[in-house]
C-alpha positions in Angstrom: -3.0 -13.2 21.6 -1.4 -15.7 19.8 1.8 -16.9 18.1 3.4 -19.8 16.3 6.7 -20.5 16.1 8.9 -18.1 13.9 10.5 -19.0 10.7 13.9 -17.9 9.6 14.6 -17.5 6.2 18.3 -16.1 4.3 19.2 -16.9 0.8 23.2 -16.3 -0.6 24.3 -12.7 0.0 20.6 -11.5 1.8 20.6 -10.6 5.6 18.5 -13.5 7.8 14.5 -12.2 8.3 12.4 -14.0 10.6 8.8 -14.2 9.7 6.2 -14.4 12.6 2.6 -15.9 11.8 0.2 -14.9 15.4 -3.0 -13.6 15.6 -4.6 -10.9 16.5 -7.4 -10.9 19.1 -10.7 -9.1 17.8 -13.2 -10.0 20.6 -14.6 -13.3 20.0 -12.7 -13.9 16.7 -9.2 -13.3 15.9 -7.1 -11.6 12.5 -3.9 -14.1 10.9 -1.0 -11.9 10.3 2.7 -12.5 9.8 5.3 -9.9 11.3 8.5 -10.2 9.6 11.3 -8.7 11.3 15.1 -8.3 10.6 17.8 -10.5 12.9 18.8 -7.3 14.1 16.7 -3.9 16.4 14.2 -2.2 13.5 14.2 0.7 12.4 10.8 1.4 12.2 7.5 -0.6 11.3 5.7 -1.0 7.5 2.1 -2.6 7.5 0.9 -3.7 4.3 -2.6 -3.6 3.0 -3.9 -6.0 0.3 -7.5 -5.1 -2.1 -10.6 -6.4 -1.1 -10.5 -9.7 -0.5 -6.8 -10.5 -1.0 -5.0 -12.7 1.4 -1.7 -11.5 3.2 0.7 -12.6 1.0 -1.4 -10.8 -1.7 -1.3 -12.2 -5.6 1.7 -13.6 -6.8 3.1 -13.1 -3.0 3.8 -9.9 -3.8 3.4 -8.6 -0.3 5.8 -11.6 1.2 8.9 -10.0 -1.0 7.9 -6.5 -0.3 8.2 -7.6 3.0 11.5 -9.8 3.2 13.1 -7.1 1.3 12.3 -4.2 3.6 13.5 -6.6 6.6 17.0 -7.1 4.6 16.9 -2.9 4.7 16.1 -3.5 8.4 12.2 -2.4 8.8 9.3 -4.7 10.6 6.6 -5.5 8.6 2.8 -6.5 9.4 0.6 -7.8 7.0 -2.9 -9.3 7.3 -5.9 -11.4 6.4 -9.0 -9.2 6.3 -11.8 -10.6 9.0 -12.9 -14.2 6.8 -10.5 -14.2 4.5 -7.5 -17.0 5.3 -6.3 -17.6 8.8 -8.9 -14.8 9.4 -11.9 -15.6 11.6 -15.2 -13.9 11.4 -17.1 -12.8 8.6 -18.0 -9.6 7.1 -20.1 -7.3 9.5 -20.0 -3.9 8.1 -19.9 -2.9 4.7 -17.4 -0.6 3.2 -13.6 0.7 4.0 -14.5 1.6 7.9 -13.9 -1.9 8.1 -10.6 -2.6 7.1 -9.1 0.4 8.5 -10.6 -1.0 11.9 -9.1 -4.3 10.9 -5.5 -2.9 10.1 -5.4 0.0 13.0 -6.0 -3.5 15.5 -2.8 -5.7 13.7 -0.6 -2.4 13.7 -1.5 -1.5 17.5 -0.7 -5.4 18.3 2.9 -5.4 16.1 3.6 -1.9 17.9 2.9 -3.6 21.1 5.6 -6.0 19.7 8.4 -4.3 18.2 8.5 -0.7 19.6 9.3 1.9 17.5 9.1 5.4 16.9 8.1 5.6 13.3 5.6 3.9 11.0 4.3 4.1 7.5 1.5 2.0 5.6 1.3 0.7 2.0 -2.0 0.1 0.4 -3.0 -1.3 -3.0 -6.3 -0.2 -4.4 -8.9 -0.5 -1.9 -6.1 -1.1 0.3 -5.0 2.6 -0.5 -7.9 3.8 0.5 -7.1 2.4 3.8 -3.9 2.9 4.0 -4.6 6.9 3.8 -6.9 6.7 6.6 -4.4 4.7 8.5 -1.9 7.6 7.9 -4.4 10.1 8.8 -5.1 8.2 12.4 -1.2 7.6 12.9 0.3 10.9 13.7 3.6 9.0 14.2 3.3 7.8 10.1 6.2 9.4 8.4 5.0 7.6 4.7 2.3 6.1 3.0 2.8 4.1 -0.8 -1.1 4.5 -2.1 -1.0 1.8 -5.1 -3.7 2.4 -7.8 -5.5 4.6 -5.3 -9.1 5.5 -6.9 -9.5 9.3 -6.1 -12.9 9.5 -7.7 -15.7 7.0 -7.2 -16.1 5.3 -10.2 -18.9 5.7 -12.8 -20.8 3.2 -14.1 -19.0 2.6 -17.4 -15.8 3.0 -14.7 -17.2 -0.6 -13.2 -17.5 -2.2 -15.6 -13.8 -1.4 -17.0 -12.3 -2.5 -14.2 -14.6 -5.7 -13.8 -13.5 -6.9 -17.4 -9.9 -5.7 -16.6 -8.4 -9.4 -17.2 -11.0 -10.7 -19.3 -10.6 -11.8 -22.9 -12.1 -8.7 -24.4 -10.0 -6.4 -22.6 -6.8 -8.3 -24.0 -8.2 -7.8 -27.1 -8.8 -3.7 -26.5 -5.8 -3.3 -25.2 -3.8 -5.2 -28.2 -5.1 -3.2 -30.7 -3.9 0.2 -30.8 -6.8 1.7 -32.5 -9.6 0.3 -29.8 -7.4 1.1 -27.4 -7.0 4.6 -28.4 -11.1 4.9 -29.0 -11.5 3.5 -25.2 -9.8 5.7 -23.4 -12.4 9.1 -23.0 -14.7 5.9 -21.6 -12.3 5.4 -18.9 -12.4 6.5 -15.4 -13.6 10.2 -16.9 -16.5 10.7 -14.9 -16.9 10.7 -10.3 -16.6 12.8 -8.2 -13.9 12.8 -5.2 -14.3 10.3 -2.6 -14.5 12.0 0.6 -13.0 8.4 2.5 -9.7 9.8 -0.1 -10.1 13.7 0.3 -10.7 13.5 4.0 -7.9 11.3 4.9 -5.7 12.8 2.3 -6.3 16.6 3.8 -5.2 15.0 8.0 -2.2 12.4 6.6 -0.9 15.9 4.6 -0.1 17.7 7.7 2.8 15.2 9.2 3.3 12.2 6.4 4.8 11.7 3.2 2.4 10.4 0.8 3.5 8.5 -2.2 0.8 7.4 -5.7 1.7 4.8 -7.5 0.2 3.7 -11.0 0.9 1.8 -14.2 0.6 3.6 -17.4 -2.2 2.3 -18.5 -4.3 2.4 -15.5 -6.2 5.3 -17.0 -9.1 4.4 -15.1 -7.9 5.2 -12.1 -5.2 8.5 -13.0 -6.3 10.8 -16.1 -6.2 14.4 -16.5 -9.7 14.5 -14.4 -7.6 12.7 -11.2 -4.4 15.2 -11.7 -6.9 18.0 -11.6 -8.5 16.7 -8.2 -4.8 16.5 -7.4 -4.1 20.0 -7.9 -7.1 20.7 -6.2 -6.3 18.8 -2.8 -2.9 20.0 -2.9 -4.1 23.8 -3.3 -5.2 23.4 0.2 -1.8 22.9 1.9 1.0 25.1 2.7 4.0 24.5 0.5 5.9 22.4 3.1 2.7 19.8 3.2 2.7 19.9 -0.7 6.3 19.0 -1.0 5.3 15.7 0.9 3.5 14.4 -2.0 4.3 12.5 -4.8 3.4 10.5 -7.7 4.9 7.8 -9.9 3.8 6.6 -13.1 5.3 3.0 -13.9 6.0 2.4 -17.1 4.8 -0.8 -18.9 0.8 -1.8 -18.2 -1.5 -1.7 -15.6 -0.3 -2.1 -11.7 -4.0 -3.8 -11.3 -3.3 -7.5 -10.7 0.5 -7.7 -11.2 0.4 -9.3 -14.2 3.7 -9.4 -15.5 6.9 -10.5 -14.1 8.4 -7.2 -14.9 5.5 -4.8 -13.2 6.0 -7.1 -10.2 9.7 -6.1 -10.0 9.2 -2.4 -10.9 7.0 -2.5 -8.1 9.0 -4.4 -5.3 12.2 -1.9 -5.9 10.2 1.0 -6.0 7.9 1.0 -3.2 11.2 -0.9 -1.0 13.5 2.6 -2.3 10.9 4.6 -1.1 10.3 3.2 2.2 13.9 3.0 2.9 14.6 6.6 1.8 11.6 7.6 4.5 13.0 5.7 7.2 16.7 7.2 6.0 18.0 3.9 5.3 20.5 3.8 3.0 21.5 0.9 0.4 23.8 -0.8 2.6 20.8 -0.9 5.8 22.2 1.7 7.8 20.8 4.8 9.0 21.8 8.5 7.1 23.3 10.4 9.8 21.3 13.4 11.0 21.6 17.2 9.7 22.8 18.1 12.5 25.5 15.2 12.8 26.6 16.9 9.1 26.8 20.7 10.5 
């Protein structure tokens, strides 16, 4: 186990956070993460999950604000370098998403071991969803899980190679011209069948977490009327209380793959933040709703 020294950080008007950089022991090698935690007791614990191959602070440092402005609301947060990627020893053993959840079920028993709490949840962004679904499904203390771009079906070939060119030249030029762009889209993300690393851990997080999928309006590679039916179909085999736990966002203005624009960036910082807080029963001035039964 191992620390350095925490940094404290409070602009005009913002509550102080105090950001935590240690790392986490995995045998012979060891995972960087930062906990950030408010100057005050949490009220519960958020890890965050980057893609493949993202570092910690994830593009843009997206994941840094997410997780300053959940610790102004008064939540912990844990985020982490993926075994050889940043302060991250190690290098890639195993191939596939067994992986990562190993890596992030190791830093969120380590930040639980440091900041006890009673409740968790877990935000993932694409692969990262993925993980963060099976996280939930391991957790049975998770009360919420943000799934960001989460790919329900595994994509097709033509599916590849949309997303591969995603930020390319060419697909600028697609998406600019409204009558490519309307001829693309029965090439996109139309053919797979469900994952079973989403339907399995979808099906066990279900029965005691909220669940929460986030996408851009033009990520029709990853949610189409194929997806919603998949949807329906998952959902068909929970009770109505489990259903009720689910929901799904579709943010207007692009694609939520790469957080491109300045805009999408802040969409997506307020809502997965509101979200969170309303799990956690926080309300907009950090404090805690009281209890049903405190209302009777």
């Amino acid at each position: 186990m191992g620390t350095r020294r925490p940094q404290g950080r409070a602009a005009s008007g913002e509550r102080l956070v105090k950001e935590f950089p240690v790392f986490v022991p995995d045998g012979a090698d060891h995972f960087g993460a930062v906990i950030t935690v408010p100057d005050s007791e949490p009220k519960g614990l958020v890890l965050l999950l980057t893609g493949t191959g993202a570092a910690r602070s994830h593009r843009f440092q997206l994941w840094t604000r997410v997780a300053r402005a959940l610790s102004e609301q008064g939540l912990a947060v844990a985020r982490l370098d993926y075994e050889g990627v940043g302060d991250s020893t190690g290098g890639i053993r195993e191939i596939g998403l067994t992986l990562t959840q190993r890596e992030a079920m190791a830093v969120l028993a380590f930040a639980r071991r440091a900041i006890p709490v009673d409740q968790v949840a877990v935000v993932g962004n694409c692969s990262g969803a993925i993980a963060a679904l099976g996280v939930a499904a391991q957790t049975p203390d998770c009360i919420g899980s943000v799934c960001i771009l989460t790919r329900l079906l595994m994509p097709s070939t033509v599916n590849r190679i949309v997303i591969s060119r995603r930020g390319s030249r060419l697909a600028s030029f697609v998406r600019s011209n409204p009558l490519l762009h309307r001829v693309s889209q029965p090439f996109r993300g139309r053919r797979g069948k469900p994952s079973e690393n989403v339907t399995i851990s979808f099906h066990r997080a279900l029965g005691h977490s909220r669940l929460f999928f986030l996408y851009g309006e033009e990520d029709t590679d990853a949610y189409n009327p194929k997806v919603k039916d998949s949807l329906n179909r998952l959902l068909g085999h929970h009770s109505a209380e489990e259903r009720a736990r689910f929901e799904l966002q579709v943010l207007p203005g692009g694609s939520l793959s790469g957080f491109e624009s300045l805009e999408t960036q802040r969409l997506t910082i307020d809502t997965v933040v509101g979200w969170l807080t309303s799990c956690f029963g926080i309300t907009p001035d950090g404090t805690r709703e009281p209890s049903r039964a405190a209302q009777t």
